[in-house]
MDAnalysis code that builds the backbone (N, CA, C; Angstrom):
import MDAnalysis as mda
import numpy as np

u = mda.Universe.empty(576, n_residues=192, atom_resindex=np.repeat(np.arange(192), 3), trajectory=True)
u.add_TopologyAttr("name", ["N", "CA", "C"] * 192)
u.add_TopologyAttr("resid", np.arange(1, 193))
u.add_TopologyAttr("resname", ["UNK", "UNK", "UNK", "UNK", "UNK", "UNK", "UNK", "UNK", "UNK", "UNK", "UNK", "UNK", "UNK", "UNK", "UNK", "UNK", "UNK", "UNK", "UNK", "UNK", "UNK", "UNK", "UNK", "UNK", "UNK", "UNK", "UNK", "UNK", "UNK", "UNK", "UNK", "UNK", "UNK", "UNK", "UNK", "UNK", "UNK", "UNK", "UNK", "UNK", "UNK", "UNK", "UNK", "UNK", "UNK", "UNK", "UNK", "UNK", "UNK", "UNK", "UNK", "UNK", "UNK", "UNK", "UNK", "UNK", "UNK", "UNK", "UNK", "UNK", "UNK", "UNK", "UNK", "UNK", "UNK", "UNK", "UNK", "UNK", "UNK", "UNK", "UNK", "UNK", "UNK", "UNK", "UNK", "UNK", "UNK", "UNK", "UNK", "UNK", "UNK", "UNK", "UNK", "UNK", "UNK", "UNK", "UNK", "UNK", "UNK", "UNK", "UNK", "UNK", "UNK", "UNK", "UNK", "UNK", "UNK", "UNK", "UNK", "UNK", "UNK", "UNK", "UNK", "UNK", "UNK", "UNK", "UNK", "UNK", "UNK", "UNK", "UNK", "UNK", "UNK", "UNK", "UNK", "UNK", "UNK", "UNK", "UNK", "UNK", "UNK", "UNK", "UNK", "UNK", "UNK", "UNK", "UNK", "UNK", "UNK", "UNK", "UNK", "UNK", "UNK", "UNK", "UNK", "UNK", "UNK", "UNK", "UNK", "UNK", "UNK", "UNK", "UNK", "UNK", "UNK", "UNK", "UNK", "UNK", "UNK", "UNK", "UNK", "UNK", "UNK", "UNK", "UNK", "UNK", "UNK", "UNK", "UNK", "UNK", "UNK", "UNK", "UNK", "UNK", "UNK", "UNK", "UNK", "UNK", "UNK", "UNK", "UNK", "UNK", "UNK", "UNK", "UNK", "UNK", "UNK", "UNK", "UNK", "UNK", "UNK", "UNK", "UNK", "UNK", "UNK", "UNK", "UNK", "UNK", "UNK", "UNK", "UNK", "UNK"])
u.atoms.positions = np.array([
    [-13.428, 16.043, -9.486],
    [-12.484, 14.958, -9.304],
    [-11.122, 15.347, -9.875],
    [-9.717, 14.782, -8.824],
    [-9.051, 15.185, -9.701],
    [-8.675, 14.197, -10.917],
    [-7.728, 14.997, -11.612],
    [-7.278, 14.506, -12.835],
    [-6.212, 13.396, -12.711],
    [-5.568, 13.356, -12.116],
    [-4.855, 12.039, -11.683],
    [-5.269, 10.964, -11.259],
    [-6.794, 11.299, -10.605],
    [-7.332, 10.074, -9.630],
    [-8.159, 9.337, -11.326],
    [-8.698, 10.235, -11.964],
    [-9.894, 10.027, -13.060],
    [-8.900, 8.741, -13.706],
    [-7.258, 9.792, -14.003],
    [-6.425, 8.754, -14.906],
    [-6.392, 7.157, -14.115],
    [-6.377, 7.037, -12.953],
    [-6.346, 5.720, -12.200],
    [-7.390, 5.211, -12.128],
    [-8.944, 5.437, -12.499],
    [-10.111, 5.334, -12.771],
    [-10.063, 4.511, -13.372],
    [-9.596, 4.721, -15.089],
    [-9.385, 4.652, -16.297],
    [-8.413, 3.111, -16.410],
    [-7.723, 3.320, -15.528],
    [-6.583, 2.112, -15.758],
    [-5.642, 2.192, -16.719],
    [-5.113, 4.149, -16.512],
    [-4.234, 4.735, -17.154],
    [-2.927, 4.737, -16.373],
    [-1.836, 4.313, -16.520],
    [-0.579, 4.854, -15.952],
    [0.597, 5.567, -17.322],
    [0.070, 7.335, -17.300],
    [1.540, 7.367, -18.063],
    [2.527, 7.420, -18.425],
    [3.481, 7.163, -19.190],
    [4.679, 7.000, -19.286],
    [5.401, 8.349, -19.338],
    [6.309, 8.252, -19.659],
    [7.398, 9.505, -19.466],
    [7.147, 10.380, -20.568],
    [7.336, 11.138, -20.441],
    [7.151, 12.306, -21.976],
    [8.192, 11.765, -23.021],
    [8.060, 11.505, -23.939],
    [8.930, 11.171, -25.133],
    [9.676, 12.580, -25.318],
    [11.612, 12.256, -25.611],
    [11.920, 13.281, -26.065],
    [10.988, 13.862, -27.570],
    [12.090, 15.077, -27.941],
    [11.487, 15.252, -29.376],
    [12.312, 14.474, -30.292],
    [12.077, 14.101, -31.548],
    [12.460, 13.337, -32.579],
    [14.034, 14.401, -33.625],
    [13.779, 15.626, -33.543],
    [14.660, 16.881, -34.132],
    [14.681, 18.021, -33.292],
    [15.065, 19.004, -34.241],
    [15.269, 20.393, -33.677],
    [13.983, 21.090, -32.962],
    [13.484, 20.775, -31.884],
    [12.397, 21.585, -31.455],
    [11.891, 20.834, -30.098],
    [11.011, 21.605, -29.393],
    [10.211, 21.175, -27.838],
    [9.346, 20.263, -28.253],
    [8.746, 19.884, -27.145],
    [7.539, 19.110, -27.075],
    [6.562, 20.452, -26.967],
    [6.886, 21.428, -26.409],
    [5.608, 22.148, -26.025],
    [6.265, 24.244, -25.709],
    [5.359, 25.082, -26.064],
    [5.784, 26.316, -26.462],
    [4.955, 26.944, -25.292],
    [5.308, 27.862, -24.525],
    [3.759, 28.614, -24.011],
    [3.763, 29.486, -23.907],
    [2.767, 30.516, -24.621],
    [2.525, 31.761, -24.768],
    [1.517, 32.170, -24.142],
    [1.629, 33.133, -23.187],
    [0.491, 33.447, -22.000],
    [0.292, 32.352, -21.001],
    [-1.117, 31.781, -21.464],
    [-1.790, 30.567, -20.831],
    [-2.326, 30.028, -21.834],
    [-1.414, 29.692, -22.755],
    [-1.913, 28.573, -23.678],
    [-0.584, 27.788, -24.086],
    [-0.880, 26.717, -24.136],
    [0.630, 25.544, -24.267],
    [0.360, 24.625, -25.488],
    [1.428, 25.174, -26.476],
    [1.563, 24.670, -28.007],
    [2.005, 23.281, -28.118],
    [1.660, 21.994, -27.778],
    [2.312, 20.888, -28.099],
    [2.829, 20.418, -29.602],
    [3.831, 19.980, -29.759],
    [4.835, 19.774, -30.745],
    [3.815, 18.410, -31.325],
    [3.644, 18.033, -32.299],
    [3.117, 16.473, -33.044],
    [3.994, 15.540, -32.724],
    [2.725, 14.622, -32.258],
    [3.382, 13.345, -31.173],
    [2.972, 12.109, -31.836],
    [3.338, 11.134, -32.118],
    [2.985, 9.864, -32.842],
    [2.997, 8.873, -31.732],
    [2.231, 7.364, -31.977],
    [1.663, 6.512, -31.790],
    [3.525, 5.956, -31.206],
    [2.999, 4.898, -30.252],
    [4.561, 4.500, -29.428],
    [4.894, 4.227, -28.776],
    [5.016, 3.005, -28.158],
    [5.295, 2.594, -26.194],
    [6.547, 2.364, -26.076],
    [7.236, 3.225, -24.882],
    [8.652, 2.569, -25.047],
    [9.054, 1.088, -24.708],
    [10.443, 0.785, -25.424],
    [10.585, -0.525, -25.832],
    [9.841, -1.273, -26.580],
    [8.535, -0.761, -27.149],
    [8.327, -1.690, -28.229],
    [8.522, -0.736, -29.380],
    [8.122, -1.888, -30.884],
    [8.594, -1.375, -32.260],
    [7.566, 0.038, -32.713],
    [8.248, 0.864, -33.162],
    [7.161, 1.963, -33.760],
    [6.204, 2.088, -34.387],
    [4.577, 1.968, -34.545],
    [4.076, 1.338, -35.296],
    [4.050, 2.514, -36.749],
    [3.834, 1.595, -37.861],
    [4.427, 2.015, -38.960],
    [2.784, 1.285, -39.781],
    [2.559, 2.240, -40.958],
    [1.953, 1.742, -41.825],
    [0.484, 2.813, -42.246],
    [-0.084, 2.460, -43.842],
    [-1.283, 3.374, -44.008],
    [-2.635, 2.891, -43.745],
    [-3.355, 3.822, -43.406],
    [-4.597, 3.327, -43.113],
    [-5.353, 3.283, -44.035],
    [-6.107, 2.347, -44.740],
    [-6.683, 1.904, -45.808],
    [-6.177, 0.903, -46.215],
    [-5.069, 0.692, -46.209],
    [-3.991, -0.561, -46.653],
    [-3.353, -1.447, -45.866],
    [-2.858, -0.748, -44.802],
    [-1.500, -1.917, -43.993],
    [-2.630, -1.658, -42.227],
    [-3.690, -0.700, -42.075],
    [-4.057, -0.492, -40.779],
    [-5.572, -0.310, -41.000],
    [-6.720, -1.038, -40.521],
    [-8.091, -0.730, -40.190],
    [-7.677, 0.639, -39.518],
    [-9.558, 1.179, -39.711],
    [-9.778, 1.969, -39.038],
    [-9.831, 2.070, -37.445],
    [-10.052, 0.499, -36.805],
    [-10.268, 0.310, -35.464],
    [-8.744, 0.352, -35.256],
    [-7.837, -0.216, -35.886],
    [-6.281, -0.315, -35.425],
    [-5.700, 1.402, -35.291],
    [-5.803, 1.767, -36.536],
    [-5.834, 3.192, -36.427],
    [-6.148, 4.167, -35.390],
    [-7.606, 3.945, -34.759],
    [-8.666, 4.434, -33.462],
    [-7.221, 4.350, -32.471],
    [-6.605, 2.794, -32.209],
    [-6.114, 2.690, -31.212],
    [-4.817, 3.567, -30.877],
    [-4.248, 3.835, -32.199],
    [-2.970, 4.676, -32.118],
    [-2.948, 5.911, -32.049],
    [-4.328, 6.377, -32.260],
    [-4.684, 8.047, -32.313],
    [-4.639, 8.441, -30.903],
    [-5.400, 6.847, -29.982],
    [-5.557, 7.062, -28.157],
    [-4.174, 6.776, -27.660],
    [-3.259, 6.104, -28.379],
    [-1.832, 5.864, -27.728],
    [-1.497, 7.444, -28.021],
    [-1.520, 7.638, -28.872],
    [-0.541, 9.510, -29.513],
    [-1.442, 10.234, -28.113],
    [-3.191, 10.619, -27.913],
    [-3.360, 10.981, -26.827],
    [-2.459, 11.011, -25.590],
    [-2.476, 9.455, -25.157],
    [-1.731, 9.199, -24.101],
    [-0.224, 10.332, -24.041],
    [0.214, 10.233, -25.289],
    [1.707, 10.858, -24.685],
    [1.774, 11.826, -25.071],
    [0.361, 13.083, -25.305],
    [0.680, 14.108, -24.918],
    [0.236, 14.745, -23.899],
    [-0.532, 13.809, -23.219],
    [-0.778, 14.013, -21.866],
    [0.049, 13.890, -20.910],
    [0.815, 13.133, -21.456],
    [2.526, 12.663, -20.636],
    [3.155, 14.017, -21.181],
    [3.371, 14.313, -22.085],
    [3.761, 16.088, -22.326],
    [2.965, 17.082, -21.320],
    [1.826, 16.991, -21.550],
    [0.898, 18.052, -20.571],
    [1.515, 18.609, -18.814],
    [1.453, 16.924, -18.397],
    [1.977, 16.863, -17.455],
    [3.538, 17.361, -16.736],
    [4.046, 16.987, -18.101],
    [5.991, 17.370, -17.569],
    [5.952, 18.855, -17.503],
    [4.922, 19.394, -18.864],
    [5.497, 20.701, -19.000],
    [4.513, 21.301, -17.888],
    [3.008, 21.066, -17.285],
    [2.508, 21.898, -16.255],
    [2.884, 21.530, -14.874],
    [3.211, 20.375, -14.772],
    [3.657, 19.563, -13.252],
    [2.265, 19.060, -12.749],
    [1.046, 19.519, -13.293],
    [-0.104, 19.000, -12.258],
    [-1.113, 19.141, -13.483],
    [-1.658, 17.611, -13.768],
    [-2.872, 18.101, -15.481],
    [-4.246, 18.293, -14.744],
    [-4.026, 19.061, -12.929],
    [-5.747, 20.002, -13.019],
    [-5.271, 20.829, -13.148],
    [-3.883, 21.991, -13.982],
    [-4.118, 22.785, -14.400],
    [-4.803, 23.120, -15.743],
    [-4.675, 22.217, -16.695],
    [-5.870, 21.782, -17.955],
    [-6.931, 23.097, -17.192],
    [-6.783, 23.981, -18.240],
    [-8.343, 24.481, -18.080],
    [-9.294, 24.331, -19.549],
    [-8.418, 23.841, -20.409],
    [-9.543, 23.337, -21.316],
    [-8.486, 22.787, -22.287],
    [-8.788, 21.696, -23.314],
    [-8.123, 21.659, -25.139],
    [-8.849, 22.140, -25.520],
    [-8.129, 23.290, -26.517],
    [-8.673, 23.762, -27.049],
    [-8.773, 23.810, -28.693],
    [-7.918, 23.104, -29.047],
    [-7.918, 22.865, -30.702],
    [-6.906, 21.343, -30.975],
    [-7.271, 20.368, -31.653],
    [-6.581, 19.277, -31.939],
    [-6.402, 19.285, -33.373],
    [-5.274, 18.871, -33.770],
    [-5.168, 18.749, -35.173],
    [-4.496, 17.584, -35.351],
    [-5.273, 16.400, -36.175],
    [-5.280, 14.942, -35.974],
    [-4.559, 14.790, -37.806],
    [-3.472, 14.380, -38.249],
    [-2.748, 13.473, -39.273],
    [-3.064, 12.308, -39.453],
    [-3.871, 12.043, -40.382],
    [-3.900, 10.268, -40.635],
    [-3.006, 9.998, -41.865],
    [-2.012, 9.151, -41.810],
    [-0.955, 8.707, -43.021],
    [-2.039, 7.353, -43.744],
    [-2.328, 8.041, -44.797],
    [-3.434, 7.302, -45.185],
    [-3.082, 7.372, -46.980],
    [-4.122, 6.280, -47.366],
    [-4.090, 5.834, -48.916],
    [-4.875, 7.092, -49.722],
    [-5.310, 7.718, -50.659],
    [-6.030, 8.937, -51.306],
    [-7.407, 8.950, -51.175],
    [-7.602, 7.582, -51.587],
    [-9.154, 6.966, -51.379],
    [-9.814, 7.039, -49.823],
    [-8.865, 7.005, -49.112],
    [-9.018, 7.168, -47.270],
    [-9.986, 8.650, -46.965],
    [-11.135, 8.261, -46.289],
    [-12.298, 8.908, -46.047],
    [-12.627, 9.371, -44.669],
    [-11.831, 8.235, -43.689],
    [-12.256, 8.088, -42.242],
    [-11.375, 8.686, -41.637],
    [-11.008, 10.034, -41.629],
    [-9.889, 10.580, -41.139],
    [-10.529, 10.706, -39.495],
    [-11.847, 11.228, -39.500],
    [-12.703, 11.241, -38.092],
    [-12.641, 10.663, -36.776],
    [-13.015, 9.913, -37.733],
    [-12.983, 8.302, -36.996],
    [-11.587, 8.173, -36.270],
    [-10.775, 7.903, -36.680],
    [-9.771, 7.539, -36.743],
    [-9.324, 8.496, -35.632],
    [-9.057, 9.558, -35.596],
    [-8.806, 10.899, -34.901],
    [-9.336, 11.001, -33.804],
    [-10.598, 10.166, -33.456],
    [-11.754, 10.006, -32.661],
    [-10.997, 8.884, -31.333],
    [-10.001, 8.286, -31.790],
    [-9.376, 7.671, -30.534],
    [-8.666, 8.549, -29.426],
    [-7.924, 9.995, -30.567],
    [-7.619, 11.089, -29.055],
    [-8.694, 11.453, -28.540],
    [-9.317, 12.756, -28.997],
    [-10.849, 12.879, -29.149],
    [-11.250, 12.241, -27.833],
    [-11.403, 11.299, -27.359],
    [-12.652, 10.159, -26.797],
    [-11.801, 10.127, -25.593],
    [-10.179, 9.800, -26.009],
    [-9.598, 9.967, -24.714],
    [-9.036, 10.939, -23.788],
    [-9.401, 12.142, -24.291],
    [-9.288, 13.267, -23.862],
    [-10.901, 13.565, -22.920],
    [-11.652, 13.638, -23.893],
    [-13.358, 13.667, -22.764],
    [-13.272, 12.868, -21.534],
    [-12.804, 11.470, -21.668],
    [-12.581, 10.782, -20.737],
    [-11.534, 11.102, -19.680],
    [-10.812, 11.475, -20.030],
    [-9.794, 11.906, -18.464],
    [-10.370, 13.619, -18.411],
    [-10.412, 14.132, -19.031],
    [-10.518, 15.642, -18.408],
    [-12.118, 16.146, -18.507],
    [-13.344, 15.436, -18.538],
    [-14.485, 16.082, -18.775],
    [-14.968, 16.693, -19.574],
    [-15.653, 17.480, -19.612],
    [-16.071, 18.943, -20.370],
    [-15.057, 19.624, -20.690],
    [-13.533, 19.437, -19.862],
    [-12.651, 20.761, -20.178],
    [-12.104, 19.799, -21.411],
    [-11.827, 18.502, -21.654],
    [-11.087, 17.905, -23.084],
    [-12.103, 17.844, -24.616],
    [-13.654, 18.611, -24.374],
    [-13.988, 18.883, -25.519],
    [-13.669, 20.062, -26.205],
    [-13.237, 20.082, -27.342],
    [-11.709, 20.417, -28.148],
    [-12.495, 21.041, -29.522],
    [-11.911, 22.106, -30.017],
    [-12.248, 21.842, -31.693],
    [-11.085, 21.482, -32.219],
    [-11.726, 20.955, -33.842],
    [-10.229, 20.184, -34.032],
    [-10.414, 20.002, -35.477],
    [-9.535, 19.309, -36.296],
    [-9.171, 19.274, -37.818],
    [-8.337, 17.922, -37.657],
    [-9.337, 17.577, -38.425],
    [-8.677, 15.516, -38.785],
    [-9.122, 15.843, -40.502],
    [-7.326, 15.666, -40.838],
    [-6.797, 15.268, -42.347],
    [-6.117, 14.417, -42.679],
    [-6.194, 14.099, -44.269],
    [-5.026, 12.634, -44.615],
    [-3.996, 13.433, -45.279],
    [-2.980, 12.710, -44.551],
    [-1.636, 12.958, -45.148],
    [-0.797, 12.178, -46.344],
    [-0.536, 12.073, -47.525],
    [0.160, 11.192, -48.250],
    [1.667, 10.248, -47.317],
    [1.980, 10.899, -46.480],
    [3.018, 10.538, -45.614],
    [3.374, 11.034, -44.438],
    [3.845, 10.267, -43.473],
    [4.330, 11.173, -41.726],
    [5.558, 10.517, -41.483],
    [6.616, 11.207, -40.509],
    [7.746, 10.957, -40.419],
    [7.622, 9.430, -39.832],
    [8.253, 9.069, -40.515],
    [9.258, 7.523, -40.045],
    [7.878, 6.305, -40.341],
    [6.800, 7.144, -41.107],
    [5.723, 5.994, -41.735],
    [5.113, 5.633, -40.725],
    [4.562, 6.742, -39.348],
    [3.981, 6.400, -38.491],
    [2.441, 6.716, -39.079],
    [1.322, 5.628, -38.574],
    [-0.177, 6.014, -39.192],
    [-0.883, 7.198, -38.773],
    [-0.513, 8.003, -37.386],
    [-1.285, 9.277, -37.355],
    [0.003, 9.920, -36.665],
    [-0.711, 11.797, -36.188],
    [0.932, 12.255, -35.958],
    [-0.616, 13.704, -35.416],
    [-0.725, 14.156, -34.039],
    [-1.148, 14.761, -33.666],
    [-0.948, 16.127, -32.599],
    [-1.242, 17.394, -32.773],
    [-1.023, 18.262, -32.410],
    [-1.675, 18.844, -31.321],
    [-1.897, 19.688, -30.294],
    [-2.709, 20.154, -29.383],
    [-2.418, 21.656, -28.955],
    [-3.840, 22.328, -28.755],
    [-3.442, 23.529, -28.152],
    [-4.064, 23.758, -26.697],
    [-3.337, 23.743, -25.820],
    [-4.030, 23.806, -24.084],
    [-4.258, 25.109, -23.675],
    [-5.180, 25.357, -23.207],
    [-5.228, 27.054, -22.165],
    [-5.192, 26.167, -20.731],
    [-4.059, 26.141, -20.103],
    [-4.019, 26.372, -18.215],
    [-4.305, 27.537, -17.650],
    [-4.594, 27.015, -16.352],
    [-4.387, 28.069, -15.503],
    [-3.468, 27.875, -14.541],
    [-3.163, 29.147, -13.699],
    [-2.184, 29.455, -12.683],
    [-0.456, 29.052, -13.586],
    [0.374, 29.153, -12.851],
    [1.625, 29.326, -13.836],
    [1.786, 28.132, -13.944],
    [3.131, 27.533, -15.231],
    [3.397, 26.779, -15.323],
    [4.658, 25.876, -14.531],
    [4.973, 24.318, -14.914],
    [5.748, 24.092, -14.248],
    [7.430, 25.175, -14.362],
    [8.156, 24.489, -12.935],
    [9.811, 25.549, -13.042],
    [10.560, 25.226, -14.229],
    [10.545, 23.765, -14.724],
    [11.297, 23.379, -15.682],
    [10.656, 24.544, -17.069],
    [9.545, 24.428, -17.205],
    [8.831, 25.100, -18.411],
    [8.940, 26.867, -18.274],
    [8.958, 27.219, -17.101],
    [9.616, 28.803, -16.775],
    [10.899, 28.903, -16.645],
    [11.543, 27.733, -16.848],
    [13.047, 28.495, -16.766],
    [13.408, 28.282, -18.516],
    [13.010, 27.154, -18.917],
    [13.158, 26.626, -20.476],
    [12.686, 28.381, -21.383],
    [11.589, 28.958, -20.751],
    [10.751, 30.251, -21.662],
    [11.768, 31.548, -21.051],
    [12.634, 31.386, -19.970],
    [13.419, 32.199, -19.325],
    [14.767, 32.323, -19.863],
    [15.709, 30.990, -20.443],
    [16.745, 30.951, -21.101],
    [16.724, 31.978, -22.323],
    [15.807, 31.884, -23.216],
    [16.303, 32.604, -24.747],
    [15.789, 33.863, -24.653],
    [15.293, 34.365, -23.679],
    [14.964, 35.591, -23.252],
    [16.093, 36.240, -22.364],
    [16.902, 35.470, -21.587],
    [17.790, 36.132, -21.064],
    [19.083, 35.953, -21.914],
    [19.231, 35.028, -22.953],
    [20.207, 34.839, -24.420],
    [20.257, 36.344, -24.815],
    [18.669, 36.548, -25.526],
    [18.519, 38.187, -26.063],
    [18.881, 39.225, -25.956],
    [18.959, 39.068, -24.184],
    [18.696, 40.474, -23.462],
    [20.528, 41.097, -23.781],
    [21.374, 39.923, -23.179],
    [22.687, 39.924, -23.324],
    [23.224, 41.116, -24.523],
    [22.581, 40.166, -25.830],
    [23.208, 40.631, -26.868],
    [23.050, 42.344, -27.113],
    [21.568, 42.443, -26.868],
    [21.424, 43.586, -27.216],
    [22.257, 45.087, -26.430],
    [21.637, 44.453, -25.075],
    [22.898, 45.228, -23.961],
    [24.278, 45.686, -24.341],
    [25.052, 44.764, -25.022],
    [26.411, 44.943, -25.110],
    [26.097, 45.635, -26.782],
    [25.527, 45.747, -27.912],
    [25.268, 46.163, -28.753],
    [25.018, 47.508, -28.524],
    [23.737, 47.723, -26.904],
    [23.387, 49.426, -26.525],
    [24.847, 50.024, -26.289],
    [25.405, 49.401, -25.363],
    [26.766, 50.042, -24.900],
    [27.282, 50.240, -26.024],
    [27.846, 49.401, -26.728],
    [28.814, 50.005, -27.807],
    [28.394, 51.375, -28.776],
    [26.877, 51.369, -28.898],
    [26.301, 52.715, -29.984],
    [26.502, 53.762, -28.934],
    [26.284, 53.648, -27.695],
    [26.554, 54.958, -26.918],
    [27.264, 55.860, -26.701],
    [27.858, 57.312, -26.891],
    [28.732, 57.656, -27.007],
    [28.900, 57.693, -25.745],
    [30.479, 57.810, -25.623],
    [31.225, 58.011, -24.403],
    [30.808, 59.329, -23.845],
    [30.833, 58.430, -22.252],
    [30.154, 60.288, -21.881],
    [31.353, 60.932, -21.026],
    [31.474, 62.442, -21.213],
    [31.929, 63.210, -20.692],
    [31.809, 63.704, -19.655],
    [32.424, 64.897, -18.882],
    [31.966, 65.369, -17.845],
    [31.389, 66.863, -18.712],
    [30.868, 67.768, -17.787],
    [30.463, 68.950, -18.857],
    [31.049, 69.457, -17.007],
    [31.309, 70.910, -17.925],
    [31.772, 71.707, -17.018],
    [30.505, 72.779, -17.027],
    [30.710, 73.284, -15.666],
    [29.195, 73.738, -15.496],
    [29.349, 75.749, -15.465],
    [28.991, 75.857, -15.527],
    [28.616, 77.731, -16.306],
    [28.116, 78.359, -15.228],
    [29.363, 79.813, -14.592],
    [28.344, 80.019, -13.491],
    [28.512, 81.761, -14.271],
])
C-alpha cells in the first residue's frame, strides 16, 4: 500500500514542514540516509505547547505531543524526499522528554512517535531508538525528537540542489587558490 493512501487511512493530513527555529536544516543526507534536525510538538496557528512532564503534563498528554513531533517530521520526510514510499526504513529515533528528575516514563512517552511511525509506514517505521529526560528543551517545549531515515532511489531536486550548493561554494575557492600556487608556465624551447 502506498504511503500516502495508509496516511488518508489514518485520518492524517500533513501540514507543511516547519521552518528551522536557528542556524541549521531540517534534514542532512549522506548517501541514502537522511539526518532529521529535532522537531518539537506544534500546529500552526496554535500556541506552542510548553511545560514538564511529571508536573505541568501527564504521561498520556505527553504520548500526544511525541505523535504531533512524529507528524512533522514526516512533513520533513516528505519535503526533503518528494514521495514518503521512498522510506526504506527508520532507522534510529532519539526521543527528549523535558521532564522533572524523578520522571521515569521517558518510554512511554516517546511511544507516541514510535506507534505513529509503525502505523503509517509498517515494518519499514520499526526503528531503534533512545528515549531520555532532559532537565530542559528549547522554548520549554515537553519533548524534542530526532530521526535517522535510509531511502531509496535519489532524493527530492530541492534536497540535491540544497547538498549541491556548498559543494560547488568549495570547489570555487579552492580552484582559484590551485591557480594562484601554480607557477606560471613557460614555453620551453625544444633541443634538436
Amino acid at each position: 500500500m502506498k504511503t500516502e493512501q495508509r496516511l488518508k487511512e489514518l485520518g492524517i493530513e500533513l501540514a507543511k514542514a516547519t521552518s528551522p527555529m536557528a542556524n541549521y536544516v531540517n534534514a542532512v543526507r549522506t548517501g541514502n540516509l537522511l539526518y532529521l534536525a529535532g522537531k518539537g510538538p506544534g500546529l500552526p496557528g496554535k500556541p506552542l505547547p510548553v511545560g514538564k512532564v511529571g508536573r505541568d503534563l501527564t504521561v498520556e498528554q505527553a504520548y500526544e505531543h511525541a505523535r504531533e513531533t512524529g507528524l512533522s517530521l514526516i512533513a520533513v520526510m516528505k519535503a526533503e524526499l518528494g514521495d514518503l514510499d521512498k522510506v526504506k526504513r527508520i532507522v534510529k529515533v532519539l526521543g527528549m522528554v523535558n521532564a522533572t528528575p524523578e520522571f521515569g516514563n521517558q518510554p512511554e512517552v516517546i511511544n507516541g512517535c514510535s506507534d505513529l511511525f509503525v502505523e503509517v509506514f509498517g515494518d519499514r517505521g520499526r526503528h531503534a531508538r533512545s528515549a531520555v529526560g532532559m532537565g530542559s528543551l528549547p522554548r520549554g517545549i515537553p519533548v524534542e525528537i530526532e530521526v535517522i531515515v535510509e531511502f531509496e532511489g535519489d532524493a527530492a531536486p530541492a534536497l540535491r540542489a540544497a547538498a549541491a550548493k556548498p559543494a560547488a561554494k568549495k570547489a570555487a575557492p579552492k580552484a582559484k587558490a590551485a591557480a594562484k600556487k601554480a607557477p606560471p608556465k613557460t614555453a620551453k624551447k625544444k633541443k634538436r
